[in-house]
HTML snippet that shows the backbone in 3Dmol.js (N, CA, C, O; Angstrom):
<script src="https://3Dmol.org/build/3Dmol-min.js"></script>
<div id="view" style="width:600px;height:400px;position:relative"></div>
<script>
const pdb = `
ATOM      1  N   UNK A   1     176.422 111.054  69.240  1.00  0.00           N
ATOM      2  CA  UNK A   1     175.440 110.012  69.433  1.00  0.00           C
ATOM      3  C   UNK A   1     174.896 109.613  68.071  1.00  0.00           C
ATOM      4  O   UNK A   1     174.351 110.404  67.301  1.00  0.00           O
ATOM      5  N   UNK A   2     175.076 108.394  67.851  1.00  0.00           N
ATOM      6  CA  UNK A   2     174.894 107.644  66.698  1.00  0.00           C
ATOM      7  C   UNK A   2     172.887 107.806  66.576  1.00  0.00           C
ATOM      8  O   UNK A   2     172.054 108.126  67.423  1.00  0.00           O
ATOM      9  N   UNK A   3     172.771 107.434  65.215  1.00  0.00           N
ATOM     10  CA  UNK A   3     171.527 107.557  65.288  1.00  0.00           C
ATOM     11  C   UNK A   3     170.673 106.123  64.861  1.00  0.00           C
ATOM     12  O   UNK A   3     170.609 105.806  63.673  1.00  0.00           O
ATOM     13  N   UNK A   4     170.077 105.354  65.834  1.00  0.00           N
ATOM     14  CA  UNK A   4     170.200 103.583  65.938  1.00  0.00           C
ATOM     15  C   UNK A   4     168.579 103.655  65.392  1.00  0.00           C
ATOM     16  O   UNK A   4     167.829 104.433  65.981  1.00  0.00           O
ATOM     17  N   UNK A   5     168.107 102.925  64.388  1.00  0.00           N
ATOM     18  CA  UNK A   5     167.041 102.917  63.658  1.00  0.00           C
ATOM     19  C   UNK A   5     166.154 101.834  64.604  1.00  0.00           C
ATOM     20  O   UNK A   5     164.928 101.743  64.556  1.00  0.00           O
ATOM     21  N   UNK A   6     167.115 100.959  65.553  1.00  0.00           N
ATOM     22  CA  UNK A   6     166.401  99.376  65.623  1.00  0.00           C
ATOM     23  C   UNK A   6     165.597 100.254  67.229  1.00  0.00           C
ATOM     24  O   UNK A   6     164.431 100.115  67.597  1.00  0.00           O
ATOM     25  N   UNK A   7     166.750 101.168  67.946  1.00  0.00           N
ATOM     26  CA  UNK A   7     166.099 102.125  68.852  1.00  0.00           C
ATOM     27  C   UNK A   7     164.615 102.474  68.890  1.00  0.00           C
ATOM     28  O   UNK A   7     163.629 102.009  69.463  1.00  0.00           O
ATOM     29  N   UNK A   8     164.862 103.518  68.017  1.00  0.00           N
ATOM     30  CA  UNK A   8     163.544 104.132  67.037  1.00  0.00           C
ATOM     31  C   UNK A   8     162.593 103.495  67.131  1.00  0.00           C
ATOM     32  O   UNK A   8     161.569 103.857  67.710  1.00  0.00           O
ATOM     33  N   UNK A   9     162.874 101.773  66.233  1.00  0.00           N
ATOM     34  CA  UNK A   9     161.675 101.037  65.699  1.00  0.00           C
ATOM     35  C   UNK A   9     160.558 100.910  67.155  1.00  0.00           C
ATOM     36  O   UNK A   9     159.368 101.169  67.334  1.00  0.00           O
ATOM     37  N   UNK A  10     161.713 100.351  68.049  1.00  0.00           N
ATOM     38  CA  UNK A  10     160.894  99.937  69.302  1.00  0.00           C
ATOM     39  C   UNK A  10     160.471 100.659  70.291  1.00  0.00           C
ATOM     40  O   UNK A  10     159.898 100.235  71.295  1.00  0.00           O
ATOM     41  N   UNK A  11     160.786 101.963  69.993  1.00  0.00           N
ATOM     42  CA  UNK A  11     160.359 103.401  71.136  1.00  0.00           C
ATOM     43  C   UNK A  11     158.988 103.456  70.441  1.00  0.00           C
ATOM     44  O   UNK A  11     157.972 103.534  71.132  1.00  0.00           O
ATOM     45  N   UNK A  12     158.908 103.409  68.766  1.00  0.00           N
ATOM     46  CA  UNK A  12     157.655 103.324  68.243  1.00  0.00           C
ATOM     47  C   UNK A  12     156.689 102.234  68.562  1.00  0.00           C
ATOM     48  O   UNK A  12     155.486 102.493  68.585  1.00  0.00           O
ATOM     49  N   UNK A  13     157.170 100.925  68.832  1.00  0.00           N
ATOM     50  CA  UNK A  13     156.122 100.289  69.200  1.00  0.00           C
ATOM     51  C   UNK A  13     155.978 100.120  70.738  1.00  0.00           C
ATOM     52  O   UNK A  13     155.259  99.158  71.008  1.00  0.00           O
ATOM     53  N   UNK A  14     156.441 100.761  71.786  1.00  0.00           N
ATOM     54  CA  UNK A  14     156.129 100.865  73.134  1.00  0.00           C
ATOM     55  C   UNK A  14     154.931 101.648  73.485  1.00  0.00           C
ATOM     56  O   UNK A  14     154.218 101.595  74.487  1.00  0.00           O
ATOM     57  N   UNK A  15     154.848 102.693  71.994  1.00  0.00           N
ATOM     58  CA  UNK A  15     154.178 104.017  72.420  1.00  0.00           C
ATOM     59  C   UNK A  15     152.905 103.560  71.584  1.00  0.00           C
ATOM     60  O   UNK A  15     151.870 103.839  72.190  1.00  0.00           O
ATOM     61  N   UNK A  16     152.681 102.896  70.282  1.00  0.00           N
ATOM     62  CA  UNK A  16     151.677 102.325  70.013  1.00  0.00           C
ATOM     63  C   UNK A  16     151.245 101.381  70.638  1.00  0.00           C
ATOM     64  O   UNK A  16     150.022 101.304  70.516  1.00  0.00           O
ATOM     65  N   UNK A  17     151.814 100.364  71.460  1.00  0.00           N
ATOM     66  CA  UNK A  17     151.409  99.920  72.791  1.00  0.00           C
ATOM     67  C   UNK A  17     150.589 100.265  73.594  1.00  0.00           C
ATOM     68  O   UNK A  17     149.427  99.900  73.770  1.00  0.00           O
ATOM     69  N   UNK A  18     151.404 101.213  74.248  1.00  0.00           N
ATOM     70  CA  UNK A  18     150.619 101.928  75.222  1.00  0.00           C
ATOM     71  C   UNK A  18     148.917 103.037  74.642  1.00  0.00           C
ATOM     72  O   UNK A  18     147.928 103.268  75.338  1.00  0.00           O
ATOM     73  N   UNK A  19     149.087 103.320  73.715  1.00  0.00           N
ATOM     74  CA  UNK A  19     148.162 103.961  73.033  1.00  0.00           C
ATOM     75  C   UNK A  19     147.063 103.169  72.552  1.00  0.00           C
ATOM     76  O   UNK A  19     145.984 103.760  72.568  1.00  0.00           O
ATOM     77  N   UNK A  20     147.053 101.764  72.049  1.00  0.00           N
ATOM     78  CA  UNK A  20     146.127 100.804  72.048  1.00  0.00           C
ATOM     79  C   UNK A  20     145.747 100.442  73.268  1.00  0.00           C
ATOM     80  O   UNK A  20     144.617  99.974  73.407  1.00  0.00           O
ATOM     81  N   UNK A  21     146.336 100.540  74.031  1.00  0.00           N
ATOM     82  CA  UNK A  21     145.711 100.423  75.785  1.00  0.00           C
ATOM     83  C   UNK A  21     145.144 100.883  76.191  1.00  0.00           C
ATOM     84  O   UNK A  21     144.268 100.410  76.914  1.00  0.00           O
ATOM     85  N   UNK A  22     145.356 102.339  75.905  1.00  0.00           N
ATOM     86  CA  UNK A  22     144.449 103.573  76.780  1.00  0.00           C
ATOM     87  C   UNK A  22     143.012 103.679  75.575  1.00  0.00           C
ATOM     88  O   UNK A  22     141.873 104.056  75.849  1.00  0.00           O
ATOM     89  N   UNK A  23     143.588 103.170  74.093  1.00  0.00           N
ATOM     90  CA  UNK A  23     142.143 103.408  72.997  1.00  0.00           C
ATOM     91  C   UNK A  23     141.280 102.418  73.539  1.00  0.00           C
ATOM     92  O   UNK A  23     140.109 102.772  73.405  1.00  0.00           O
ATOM     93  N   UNK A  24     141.379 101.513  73.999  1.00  0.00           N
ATOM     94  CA  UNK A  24     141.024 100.112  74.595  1.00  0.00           C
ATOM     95  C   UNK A  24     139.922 100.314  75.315  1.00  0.00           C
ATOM     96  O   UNK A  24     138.766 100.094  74.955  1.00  0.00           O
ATOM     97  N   UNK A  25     140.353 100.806  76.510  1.00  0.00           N
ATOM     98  CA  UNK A  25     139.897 101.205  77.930  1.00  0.00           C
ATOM     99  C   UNK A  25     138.995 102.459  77.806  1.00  0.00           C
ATOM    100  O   UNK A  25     138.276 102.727  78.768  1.00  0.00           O
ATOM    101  N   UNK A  26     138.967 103.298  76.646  1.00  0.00           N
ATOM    102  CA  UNK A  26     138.152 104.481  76.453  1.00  0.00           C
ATOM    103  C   UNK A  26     136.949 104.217  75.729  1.00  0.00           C
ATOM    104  O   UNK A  26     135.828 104.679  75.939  1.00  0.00           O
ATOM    105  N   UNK A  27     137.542 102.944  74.336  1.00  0.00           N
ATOM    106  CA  UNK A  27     135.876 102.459  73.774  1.00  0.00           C
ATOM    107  C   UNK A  27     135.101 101.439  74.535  1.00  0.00           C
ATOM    108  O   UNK A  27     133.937 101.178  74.232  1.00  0.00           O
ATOM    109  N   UNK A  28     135.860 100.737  75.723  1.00  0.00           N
ATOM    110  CA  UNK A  28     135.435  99.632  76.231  1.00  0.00           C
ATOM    111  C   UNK A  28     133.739 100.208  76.825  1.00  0.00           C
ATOM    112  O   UNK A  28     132.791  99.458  76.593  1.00  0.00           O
ATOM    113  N   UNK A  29     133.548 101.214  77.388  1.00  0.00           N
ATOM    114  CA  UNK A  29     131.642 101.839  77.537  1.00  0.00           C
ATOM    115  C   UNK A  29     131.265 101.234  76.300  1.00  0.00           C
ATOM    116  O   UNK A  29     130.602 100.198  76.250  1.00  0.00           O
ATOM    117  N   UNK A  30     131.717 101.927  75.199  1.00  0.00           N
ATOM    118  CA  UNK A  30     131.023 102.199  73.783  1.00  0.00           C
ATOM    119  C   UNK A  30     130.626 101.122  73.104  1.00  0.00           C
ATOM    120  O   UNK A  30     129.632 101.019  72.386  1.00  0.00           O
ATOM    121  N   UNK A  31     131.802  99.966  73.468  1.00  0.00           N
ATOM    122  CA  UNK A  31     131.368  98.788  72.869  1.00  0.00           C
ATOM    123  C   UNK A  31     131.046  97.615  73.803  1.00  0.00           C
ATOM    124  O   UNK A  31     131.394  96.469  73.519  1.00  0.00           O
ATOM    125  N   UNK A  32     130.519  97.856  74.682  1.00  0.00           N
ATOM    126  CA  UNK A  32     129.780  97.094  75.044  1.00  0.00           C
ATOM    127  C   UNK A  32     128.349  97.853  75.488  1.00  0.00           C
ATOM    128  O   UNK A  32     127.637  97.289  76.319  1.00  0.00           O
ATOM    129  N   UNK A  33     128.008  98.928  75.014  1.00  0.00           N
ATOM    130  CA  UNK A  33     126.823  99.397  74.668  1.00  0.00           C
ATOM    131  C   UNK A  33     126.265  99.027  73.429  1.00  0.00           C
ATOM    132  O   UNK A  33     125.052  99.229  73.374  1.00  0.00           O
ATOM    133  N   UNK A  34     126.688  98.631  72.593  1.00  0.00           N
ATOM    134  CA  UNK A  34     126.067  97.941  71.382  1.00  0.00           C
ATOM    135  C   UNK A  34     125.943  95.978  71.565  1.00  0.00           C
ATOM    136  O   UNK A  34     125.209  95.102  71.107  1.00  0.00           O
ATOM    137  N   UNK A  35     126.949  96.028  72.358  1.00  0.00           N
ATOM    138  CA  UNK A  35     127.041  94.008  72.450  1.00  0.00           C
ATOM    139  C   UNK A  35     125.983  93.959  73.757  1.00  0.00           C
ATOM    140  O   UNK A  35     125.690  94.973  74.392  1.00  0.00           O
ATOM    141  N   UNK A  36     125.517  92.771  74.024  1.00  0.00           N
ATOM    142  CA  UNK A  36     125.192  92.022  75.333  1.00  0.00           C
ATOM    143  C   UNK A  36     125.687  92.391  76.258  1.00  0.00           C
ATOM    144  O   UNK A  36     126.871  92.731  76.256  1.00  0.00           O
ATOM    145  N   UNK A  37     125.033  92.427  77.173  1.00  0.00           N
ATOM    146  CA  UNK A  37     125.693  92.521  78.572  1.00  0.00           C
ATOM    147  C   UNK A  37     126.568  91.192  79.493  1.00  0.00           C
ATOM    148  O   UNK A  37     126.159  90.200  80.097  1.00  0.00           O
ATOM    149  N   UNK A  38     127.941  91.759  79.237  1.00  0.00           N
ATOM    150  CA  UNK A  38     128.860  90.506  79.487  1.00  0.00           C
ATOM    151  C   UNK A  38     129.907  90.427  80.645  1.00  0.00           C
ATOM    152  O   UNK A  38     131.059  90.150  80.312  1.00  0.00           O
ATOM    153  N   UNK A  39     129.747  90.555  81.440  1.00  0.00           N
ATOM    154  CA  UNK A  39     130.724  90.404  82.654  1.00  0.00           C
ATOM    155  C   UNK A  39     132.402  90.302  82.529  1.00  0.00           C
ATOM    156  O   UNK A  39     133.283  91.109  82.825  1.00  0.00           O
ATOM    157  N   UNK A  40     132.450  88.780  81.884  1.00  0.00           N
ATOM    158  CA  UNK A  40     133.359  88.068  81.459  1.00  0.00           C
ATOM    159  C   UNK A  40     134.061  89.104  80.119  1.00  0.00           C
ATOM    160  O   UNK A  40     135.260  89.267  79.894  1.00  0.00           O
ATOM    161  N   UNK A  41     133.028  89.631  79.451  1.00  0.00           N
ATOM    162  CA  UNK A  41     133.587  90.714  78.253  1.00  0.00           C
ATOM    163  C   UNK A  41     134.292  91.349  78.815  1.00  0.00           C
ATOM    164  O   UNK A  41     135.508  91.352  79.005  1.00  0.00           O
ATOM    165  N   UNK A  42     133.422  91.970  79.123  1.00  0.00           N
ATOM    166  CA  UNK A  42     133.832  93.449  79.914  1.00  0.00           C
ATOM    167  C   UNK A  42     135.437  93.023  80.875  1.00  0.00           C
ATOM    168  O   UNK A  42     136.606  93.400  80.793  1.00  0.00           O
ATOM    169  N   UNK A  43     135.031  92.502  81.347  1.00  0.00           N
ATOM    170  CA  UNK A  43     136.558  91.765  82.526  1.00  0.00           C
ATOM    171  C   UNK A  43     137.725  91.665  81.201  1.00  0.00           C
ATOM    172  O   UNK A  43     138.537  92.587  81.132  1.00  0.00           O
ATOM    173  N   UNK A  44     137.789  90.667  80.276  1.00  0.00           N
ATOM    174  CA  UNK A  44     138.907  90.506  78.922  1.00  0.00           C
ATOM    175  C   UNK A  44     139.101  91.913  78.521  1.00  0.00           C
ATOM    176  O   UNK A  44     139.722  92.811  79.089  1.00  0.00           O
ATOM    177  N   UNK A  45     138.648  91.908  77.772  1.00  0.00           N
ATOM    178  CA  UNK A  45     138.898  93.332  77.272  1.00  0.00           C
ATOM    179  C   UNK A  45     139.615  94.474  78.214  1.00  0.00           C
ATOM    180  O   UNK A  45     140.732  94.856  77.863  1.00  0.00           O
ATOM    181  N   UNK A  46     139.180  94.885  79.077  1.00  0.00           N
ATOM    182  CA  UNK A  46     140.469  95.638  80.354  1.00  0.00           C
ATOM    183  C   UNK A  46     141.770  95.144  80.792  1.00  0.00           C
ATOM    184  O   UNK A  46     142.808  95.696  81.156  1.00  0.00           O
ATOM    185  N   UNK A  47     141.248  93.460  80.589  1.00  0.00           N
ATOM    186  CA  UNK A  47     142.743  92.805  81.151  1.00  0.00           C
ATOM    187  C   UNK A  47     143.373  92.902  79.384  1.00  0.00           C
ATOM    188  O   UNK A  47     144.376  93.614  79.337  1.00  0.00           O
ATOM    189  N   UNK A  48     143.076  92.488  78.391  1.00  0.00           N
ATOM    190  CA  UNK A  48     143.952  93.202  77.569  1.00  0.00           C
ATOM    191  C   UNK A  48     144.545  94.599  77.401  1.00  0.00           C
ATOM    192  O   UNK A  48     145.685  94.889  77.040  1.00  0.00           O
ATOM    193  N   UNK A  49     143.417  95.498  77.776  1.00  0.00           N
ATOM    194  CA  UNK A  49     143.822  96.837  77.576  1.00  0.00           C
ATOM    195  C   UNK A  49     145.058  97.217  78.545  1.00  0.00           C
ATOM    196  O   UNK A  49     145.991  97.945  78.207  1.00  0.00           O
ATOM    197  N   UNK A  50     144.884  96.506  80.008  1.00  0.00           N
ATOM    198  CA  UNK A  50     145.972  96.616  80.989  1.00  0.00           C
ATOM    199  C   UNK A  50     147.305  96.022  80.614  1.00  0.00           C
ATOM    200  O   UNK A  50     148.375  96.629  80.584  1.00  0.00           O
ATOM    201  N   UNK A  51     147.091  94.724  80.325  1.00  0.00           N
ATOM    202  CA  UNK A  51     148.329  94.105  79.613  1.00  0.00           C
ATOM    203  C   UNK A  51     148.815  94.722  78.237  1.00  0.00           C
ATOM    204  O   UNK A  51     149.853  94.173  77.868  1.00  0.00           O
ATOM    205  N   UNK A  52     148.430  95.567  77.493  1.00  0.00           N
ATOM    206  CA  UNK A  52     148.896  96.101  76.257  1.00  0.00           C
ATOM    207  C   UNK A  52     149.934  97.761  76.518  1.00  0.00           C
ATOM    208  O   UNK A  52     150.807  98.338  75.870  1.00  0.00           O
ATOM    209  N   UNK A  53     149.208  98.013  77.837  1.00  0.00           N
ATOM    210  CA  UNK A  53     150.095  99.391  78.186  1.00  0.00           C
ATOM    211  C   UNK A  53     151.120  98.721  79.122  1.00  0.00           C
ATOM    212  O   UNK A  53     152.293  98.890  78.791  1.00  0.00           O
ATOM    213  N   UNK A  54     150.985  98.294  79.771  1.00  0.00           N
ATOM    214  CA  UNK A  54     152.006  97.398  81.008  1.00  0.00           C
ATOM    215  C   UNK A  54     152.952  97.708  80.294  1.00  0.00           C
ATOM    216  O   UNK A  54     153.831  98.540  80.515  1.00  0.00           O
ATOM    217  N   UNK A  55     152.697  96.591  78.807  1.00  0.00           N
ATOM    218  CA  UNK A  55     153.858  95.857  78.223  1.00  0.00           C
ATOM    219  C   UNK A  55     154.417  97.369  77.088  1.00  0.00           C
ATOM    220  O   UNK A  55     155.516  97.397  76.535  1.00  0.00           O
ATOM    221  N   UNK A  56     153.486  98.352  76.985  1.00  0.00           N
ATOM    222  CA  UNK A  56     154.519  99.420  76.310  1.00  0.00           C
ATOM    223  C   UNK A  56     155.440 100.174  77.491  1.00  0.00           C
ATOM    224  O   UNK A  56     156.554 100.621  77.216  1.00  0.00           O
ATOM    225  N   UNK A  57     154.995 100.248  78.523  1.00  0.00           N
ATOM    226  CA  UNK A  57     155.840 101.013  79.834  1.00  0.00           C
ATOM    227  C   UNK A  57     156.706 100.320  79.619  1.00  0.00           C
ATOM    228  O   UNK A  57     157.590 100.766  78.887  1.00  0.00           O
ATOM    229  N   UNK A  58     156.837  98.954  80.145  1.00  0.00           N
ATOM    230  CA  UNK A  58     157.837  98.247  80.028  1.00  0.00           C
ATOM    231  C   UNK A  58     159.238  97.971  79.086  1.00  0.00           C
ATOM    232  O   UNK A  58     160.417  97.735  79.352  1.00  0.00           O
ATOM    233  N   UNK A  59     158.612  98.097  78.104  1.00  0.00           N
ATOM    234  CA  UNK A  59     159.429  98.166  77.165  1.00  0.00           C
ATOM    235  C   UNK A  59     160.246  99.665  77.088  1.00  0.00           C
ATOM    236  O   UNK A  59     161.456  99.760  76.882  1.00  0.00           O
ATOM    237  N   UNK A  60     159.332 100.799  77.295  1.00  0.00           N
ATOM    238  CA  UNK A  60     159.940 101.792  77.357  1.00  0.00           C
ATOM    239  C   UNK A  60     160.651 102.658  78.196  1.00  0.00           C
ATOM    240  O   UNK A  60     161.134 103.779  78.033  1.00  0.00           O
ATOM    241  N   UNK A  61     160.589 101.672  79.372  1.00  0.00           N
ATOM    242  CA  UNK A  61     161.378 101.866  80.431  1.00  0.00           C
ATOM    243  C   UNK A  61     162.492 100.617  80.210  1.00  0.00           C
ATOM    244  O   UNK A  61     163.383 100.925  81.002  1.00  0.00           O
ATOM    245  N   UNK A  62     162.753  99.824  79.788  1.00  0.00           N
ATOM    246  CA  UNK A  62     163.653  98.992  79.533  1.00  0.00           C
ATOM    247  C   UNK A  62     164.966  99.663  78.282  1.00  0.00           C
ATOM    248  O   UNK A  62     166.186  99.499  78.246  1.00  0.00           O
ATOM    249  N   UNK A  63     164.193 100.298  77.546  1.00  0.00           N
ATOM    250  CA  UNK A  63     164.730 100.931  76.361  1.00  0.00           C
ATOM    251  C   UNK A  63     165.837 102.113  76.873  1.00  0.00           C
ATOM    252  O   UNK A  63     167.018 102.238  76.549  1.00  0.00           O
ATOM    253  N   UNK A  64     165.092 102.853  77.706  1.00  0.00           N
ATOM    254  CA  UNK A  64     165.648 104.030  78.419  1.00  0.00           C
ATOM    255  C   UNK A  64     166.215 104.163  79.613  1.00  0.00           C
ATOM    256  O   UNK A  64     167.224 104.863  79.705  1.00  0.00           O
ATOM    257  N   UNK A  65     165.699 103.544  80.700  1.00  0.00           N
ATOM    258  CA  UNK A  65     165.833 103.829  81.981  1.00  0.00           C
ATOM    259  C   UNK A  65     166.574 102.456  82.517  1.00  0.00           C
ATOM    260  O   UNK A  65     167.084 102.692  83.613  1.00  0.00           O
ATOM    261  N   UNK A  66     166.733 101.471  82.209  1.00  0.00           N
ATOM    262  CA  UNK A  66     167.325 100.541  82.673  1.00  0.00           C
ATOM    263  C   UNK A  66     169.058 100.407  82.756  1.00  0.00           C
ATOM    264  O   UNK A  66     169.449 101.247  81.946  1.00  0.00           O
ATOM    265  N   UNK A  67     169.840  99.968  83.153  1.00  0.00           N
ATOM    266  CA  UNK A  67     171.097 100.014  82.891  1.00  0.00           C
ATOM    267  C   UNK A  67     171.481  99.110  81.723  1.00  0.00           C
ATOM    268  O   UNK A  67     170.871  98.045  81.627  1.00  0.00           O
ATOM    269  N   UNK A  68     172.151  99.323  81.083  1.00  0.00           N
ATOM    270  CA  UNK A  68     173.000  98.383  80.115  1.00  0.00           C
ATOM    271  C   UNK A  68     173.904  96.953  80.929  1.00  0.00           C
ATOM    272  O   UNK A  68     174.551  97.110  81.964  1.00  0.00           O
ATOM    273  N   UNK A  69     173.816  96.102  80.472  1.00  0.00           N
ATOM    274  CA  UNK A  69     174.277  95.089  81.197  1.00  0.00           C
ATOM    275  C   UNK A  69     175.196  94.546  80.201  1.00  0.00           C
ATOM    276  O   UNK A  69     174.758  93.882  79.261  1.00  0.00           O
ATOM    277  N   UNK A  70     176.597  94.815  80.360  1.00  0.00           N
ATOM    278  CA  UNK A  70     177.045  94.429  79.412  1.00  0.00           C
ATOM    279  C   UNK A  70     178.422  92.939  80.036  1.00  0.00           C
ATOM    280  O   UNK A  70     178.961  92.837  81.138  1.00  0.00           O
ATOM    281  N   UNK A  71     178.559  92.122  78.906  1.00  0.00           N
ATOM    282  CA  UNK A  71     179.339  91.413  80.051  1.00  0.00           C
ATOM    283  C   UNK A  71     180.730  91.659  80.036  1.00  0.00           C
ATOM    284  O   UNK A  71     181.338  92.052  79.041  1.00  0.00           O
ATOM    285  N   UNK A  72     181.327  91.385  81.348  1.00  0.00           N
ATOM    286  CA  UNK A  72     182.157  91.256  82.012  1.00  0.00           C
ATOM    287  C   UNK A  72     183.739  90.667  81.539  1.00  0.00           C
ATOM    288  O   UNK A  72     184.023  90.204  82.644  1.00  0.00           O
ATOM    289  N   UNK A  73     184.467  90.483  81.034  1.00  0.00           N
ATOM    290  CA  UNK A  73     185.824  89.436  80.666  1.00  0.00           C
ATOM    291  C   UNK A  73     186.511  89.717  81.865  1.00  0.00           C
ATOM    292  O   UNK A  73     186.643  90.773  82.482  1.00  0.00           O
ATOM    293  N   UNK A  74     186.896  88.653  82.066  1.00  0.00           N
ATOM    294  CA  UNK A  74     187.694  88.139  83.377  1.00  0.00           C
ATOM    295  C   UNK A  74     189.522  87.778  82.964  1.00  0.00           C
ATOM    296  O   UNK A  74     190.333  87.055  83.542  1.00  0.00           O
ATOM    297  N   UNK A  75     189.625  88.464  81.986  1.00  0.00           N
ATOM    298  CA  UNK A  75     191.016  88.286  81.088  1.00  0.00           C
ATOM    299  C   UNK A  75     191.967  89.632  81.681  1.00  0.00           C
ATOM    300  O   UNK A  75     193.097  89.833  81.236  1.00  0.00           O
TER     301      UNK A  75
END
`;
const viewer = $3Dmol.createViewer("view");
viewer.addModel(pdb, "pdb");
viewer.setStyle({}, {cartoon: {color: "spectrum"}});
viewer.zoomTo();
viewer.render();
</script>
């Protein structure tokens, strides 16, 4: 098994992904204990934090767990 750097690059950014998601969702109390009280804040900020891990699962289940789709010749 070859050792694929471009692999690597993007297993690394699935997992910093997902890790800005969950940092997200853990300061989200903290910082909005210093800001205004914001509904609409508070609401963005989770839907980023949700959309930032989504999209590292995703990727890292695409990376790994998905099948290879490779095409077909009909020759």
């Amino acid at each position: 098994m070859a050792f694929d750097q471009n692999k690597l690059a993007q297993t690394i950014w699935g997992v910093l992904l997902i890790a800005m998601g969950v940092l997200l969702c853990v300061t989200e109390p903290y910082a909005l204990r210093l800001s205004q009280e914001s509904t609409f804040l508070s609401f963005a900020r989770y839907f980023i934090a949700v959309f930032l891990a989504v999209g590292g699962v995703k990727k890292l289940y695409g990376l790994y767990f998905s099948k290879d789709k490779e095409p077909h010749s009909d020759e």
